[in-house]
N, C-alpha and C positions, 0 to 999 in steps of 0.2 A: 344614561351613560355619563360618567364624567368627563369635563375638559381635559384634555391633555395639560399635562406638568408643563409642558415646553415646548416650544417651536422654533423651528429655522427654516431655513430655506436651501435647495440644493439647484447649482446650476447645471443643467441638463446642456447634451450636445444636440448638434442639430437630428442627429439621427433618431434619440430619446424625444426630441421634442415632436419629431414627425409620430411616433409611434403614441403618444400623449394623445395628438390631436384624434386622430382615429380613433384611439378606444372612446374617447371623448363624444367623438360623433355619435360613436355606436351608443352610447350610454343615452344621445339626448334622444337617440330614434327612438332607443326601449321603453324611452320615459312618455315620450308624443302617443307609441302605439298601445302603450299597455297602463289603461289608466287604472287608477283607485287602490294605487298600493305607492309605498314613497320612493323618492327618484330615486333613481343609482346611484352609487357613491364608489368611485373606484380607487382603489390604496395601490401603491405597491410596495412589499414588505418586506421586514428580514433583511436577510441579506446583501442584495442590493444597494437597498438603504445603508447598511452598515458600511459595504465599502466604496459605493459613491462621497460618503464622511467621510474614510481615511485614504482618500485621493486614489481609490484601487478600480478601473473599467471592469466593469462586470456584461457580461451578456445572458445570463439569466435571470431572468425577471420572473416573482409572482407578483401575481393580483391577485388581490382580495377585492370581494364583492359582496355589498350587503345587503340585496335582496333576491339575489337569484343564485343559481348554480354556475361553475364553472363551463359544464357542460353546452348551457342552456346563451349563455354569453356569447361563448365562441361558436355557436350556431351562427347568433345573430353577426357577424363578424365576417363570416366566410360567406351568408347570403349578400349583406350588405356591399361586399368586395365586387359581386357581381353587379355591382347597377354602374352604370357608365357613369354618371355624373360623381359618382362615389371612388370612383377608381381615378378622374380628372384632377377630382381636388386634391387629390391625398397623393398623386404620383406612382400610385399603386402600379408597379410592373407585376408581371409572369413569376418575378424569382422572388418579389419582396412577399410572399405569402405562400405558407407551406402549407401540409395537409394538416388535420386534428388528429391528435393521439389521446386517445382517453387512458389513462393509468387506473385500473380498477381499484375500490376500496381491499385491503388485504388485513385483516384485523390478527391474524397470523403471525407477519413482518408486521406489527403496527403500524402498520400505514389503512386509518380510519376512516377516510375521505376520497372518493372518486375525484380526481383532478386532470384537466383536459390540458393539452401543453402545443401550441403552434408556432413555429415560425416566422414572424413577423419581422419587415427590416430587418433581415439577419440577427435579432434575438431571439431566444427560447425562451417563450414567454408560457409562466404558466397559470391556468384561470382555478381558483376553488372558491367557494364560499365563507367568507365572514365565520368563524364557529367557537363556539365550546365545547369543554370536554368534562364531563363529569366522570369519575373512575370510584369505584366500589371495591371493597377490601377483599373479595370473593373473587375479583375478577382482572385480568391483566389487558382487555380490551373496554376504552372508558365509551361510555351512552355519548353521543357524537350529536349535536343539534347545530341550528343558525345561532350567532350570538353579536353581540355588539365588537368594535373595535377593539373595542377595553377588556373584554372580555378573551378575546382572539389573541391579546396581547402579553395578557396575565398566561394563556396552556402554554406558553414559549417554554426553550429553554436557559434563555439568557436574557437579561435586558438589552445588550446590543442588539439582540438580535430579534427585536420584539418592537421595534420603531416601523413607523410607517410614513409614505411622502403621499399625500392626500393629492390624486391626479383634480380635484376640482376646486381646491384652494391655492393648488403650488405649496404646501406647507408639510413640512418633516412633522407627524405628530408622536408627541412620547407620553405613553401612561405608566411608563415603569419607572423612569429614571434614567432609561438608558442612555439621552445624550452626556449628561454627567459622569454616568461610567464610561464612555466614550473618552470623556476629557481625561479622567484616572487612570484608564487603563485598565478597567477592571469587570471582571468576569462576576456577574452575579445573577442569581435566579429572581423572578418573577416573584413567585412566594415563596412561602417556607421551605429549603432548600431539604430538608428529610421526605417531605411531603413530596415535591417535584423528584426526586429521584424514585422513590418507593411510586407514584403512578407509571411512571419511565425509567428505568436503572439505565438506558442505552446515554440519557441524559449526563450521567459522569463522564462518557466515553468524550462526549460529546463538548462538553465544559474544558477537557483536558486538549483534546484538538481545537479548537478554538483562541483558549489562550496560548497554544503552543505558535498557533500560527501564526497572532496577532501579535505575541510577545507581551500581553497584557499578565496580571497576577489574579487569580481565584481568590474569590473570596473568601475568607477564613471561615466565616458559618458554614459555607459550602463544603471549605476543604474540610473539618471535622466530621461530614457525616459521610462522604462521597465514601471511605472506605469502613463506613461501619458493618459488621457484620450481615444485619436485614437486608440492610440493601445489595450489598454482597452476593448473597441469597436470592435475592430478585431477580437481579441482573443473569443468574444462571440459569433460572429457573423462566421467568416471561422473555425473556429476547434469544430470538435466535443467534445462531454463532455467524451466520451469513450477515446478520446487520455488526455485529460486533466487528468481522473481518472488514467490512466497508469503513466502519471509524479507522478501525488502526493502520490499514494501508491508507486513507487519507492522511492520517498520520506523518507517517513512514515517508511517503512520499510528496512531502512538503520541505518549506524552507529549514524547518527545524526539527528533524526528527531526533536529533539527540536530547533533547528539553521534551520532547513527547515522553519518552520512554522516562526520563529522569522522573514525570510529576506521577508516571505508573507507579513507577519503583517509591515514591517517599511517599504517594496515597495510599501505599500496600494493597496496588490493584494484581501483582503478577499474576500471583498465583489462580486468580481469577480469570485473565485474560489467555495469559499463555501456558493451557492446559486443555487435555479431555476431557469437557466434560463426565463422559460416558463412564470412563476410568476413575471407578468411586476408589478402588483401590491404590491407585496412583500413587507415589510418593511427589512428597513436596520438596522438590528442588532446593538446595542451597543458593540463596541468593545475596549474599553478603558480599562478594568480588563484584558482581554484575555492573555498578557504576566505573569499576574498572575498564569494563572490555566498551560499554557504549561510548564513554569520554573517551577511551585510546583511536577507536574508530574516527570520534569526530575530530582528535587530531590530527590523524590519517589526513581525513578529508580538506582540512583545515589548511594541513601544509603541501596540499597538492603541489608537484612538479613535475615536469618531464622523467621519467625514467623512477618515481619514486611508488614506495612499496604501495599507496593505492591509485595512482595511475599505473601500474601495469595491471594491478589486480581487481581495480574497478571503474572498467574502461567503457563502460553505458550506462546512459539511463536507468535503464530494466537492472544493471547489474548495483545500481546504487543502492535502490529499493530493497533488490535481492541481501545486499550486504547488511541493512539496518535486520530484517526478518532472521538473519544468523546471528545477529548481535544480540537479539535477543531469547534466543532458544539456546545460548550456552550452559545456560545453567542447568539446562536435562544433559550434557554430554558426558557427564560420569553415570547416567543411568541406563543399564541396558534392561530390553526382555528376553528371560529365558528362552530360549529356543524350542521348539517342540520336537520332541522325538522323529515326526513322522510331519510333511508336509510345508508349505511354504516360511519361510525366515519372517518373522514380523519385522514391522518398519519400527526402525530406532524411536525409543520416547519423544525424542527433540521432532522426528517427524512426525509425530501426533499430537504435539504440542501447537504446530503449527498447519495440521491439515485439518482438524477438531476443533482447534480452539481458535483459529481467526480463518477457519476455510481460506489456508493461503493457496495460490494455484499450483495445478500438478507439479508445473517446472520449476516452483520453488523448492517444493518438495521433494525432486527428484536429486535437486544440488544436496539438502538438505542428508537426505538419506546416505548419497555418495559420499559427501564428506565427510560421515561416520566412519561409513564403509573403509576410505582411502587414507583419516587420519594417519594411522600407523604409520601408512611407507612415506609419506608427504614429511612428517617428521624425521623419519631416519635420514630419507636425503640431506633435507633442511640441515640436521646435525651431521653429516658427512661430510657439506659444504664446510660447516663453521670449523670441525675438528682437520680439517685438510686430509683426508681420508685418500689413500690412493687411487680410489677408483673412480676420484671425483672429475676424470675429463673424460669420462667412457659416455661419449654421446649419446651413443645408442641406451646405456641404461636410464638417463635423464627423460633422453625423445621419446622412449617410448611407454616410460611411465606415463606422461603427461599424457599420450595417445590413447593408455587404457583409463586414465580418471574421465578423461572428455568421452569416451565412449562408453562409459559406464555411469552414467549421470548427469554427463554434460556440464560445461560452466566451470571447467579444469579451475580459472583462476579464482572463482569463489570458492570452489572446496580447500584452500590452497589459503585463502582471505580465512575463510572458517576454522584449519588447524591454527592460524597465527591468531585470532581471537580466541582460541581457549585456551591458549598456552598465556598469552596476556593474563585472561581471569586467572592464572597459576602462577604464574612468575609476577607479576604487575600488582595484582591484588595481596598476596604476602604481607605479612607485619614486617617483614626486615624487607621487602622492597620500597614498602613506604617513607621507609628511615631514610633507605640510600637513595639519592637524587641519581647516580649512575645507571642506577638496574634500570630505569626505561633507554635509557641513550644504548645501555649495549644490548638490550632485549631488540631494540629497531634494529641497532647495526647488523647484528646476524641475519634477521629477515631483509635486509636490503642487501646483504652479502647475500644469500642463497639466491634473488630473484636476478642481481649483474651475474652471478653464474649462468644462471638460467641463459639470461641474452648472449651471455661470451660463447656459449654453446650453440647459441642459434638455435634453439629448442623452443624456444617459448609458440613459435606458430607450428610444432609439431603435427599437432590435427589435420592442418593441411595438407601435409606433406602427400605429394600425387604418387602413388605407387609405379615404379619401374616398370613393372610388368604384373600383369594381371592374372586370374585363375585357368581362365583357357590359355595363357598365352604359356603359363609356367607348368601345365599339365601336359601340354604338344611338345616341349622342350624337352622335359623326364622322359619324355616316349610311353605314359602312363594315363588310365581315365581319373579324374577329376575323384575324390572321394571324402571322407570327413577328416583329415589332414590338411585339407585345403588352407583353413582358416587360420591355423599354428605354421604354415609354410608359408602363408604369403607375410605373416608377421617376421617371420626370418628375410625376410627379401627387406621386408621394411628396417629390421633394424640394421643387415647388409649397408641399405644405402646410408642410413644416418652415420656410418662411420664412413664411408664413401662419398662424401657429398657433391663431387663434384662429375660421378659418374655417369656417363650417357649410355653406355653399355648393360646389358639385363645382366649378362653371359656370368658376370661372377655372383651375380644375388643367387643366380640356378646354380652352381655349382657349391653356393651354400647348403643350400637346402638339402642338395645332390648327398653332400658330407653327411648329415642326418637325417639319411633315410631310414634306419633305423631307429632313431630314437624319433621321428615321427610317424613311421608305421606307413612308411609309401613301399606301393608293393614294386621296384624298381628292382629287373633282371639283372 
């Protein structure tokens, strides 16, 4: 094996150093009980390493191990816990050591290697073996053996991320280069970066979340081949869509997901990532505005305020996420499918785009669909507000529009976020928007003037709104049984109140409904 390139050193907290000295012990037990093979040698890699270097606390740890199994380690670890004298020195409580979980090898999900993961001083630490990977041009799962450091260091996929802290020297070792690219800022592979993608194509994904995170630049050899066709083709074809949906929600839902999508869009990964597979016929999305609508988002988010169009519209967590996954499935929103004569409505392309092609969750999905679905009337309002339309203080049309987007897909204010990103990609992306410096100032103004409508209305928590009276209570009123009018009558009560708001009385929502009986079909004497 070669010496490492370079070495430093990382100062550890007490809680790391407690967790060192342990595995430490455990290592010299293994060494004392099980002769004629060479001692342990315990790493721990990756990750950790990488951001223990850019001053970032991590709590999951791997180890590497180069002559036993992950398995076979943390055996010895969970016995050793057991002996009183070993539990005295170490301080070892009840809570400082969890149970073993062993993760099965899955050659499937590329995941080659059984790895055992425990609990330790409230780290998730997890144990594999030292290895290489040998991959053959027949096959998308590579021949898995024990291998040296160097060798473990070179199947990475990035130099960063291929540094190890040697727990028996105290020393960071690097055979790739990687502290150097640490120092640069820069994203590079192991080896020949054609070669590492075509064994791995999830690897691009991978390179691009990384430096999106880190804020570091790709390497140019890397970036030339990341979207070449083959590997293109790889990436479709050996990785599943469930490891590809785990990159890009990590993605998404990091410091910078606008730079995520940006290094998609200029590696010419879309069409690859945000698509059906399955759907060989598919059309390919126009995607020349698409830098419009992600930049407008993260100015959005940029110049967050109280009361501004994405604080009211993107008011969680969950809803941040939600809004990057819209941002980027705009460019299916001019594509529909035909409908079928006979039988259920298919889900919009943009929801295939992203239940297929990144396995986004149901309830992204279901915004996703909705917002196709609601575009239209979400616009008109939107442009009734701006053109000062008469009927723009009729409460109840505002309330209870919002009451059927939210109950028809749920996540009223992202379908709402999703019409105003595709009208960006249309108005924003334009040659003559580009020209004009105004068209974004009065493209925002209008959507901040429809959403202070919104509030002046008192609409905006619609959803909520507690009904006056209920289905038994508005059926015993009529002197009438209960029947499938129900649902269309208590909407009439509901939008009664929003123009009544401050009514405690049922009596006139019933005398609403009372007036169309008729045109609801209540069989009332």
């Amino acid at each position: 094996m070669s010496e490492p390139t370079a070495t430093t050193t990382i100062q550890l907290t007490p809680q790391e150093e407690r967790l060192k000295s342990l595995l430490l012990e455990v290592a010299r037990h293994v060494d004392e009980t099980q002769e004629g093979r060479d001692p342990v040698v315990l790493r721990w890699a990756g990750g950790w390493v990488r951001d223990k270097l850019l001053g970032i606390q991590s709590h999951d740890i791997d180890t590497a191990i180069n002559v036993m199994t992950g398995a076979h380690f943390s055996a010895e670890i969970v016995a050793l816990c057991k002996i009183p004298e070993m539990v005295e020195k170490h301080g070892v409580t009840s809570t400082d050591i969890g149970n073993l979980h062993k993760i099965a090898a899955n050659p499937e999900k590329s995941k080659h290697l059984e790895t055992t993961t425990i609990k330790l001083f409230d780290f998730d630490v997890d144990f594999v073996n030292l290895r290489k990977e040998t991959y053959s041009d027949d096959s998308r799962n590579p021949q898995v053996e024990f291998g040296t450091a160097e060798e473990d260091a070179l199947r990475r996929d990035a130099t960063v991320n291929a540094l190890f802290y040697n727990l028996n020297t105290g020393k960071v070792e690097d055979f790739t280069g990687g502290l150097a690219h640490m120092s640069s800022k820069l994203i590079k592979t192991p080896l020949d970066p054609f070669q590492t993608f075509m064994d791995d194509p999830l690897r691009v994904l991978r390179l691009i979340r990384f430096a999106s995170r880190l804020q570091f630049t790709i390497d140019p050899a890397a970036e030339r081949v990341m979207g070449d066709s083959r590997v293109m083709q790889a990436l479709r074809l050996k990785i599943s869509r469930e490891r590809v949906g785990v990159e890009v929600e990590k993605m998404l839902k990091g410091d910078y997901p606008k730079d995520a999508l940006e290094r998609i869009n200029t590696l010419g990964l879309y069409h690859t990532v945000f698509t059906d597979p399955a759907k060989k016929d598919a059309p390919q999305p126009d995607i020349s505005n698409w830098r419009t609508v992600y930049e407008c988002l993260d100015r959005l988010r940029e110049a967050r305020t109280p009361g501004s169009i994405y604080d009211v519209l993107v008011h969680t967590k969950e809803a941040a996420y939600f809004s990057w996954v819209l941002a980027a499935v705009v460019p299916w929103a001019p594509y529909t499918q035909e409908a079928p004569a006979t039988g259920k409505q298919p889900p919009p392309l943009a929801t295939l785009a992203a239940r297929e092609g990144i396995k986004a969750p149901n309830k992204v999905c279901e915004v996703i669909t909705a917002a196709e679905k609601h575009r239209g009337q979400i616009m008109a309002l939107k442009n009734a507000v701006c053109a000062k339309e008469s009927y723009i203080n009729e409460r109840d049309r505002f309330g209870m529009a919002i009451r059927q987007w939210e109950a028809r897909g749920g996540q009223w204010r992202l379908q709402v976020l999703s019409a105003f990103l595709v009208e960006a990609s249309q108005v924003l992306g334009s040659a003559s928007a580009k020209e004009n410096a105004n068209t974004e100032v009065e493209f925002l103004a209008g959507w901040q003037l429809f959403l202070d409508h919104l509030r002046e209305l008192d609409v905006v928590e619609a959803p909520l709104l507690k009904r006056i009276i209920d289905g038994t209570q508005l059926a015993k009123a009529l002197g009438v049984r209960p029947g499938r009018w129900m649902t269309q009558a208590l909407d009439v009560c509901v939008a009664w109140q929003l123009r009544n708001p401050e009514a405690t009385d049922p009596a006139g929502a019933v005398e609403e409904v009372r007036s169309k009986k008729d045109e609801l079909g209540i069989p009332i004497v």
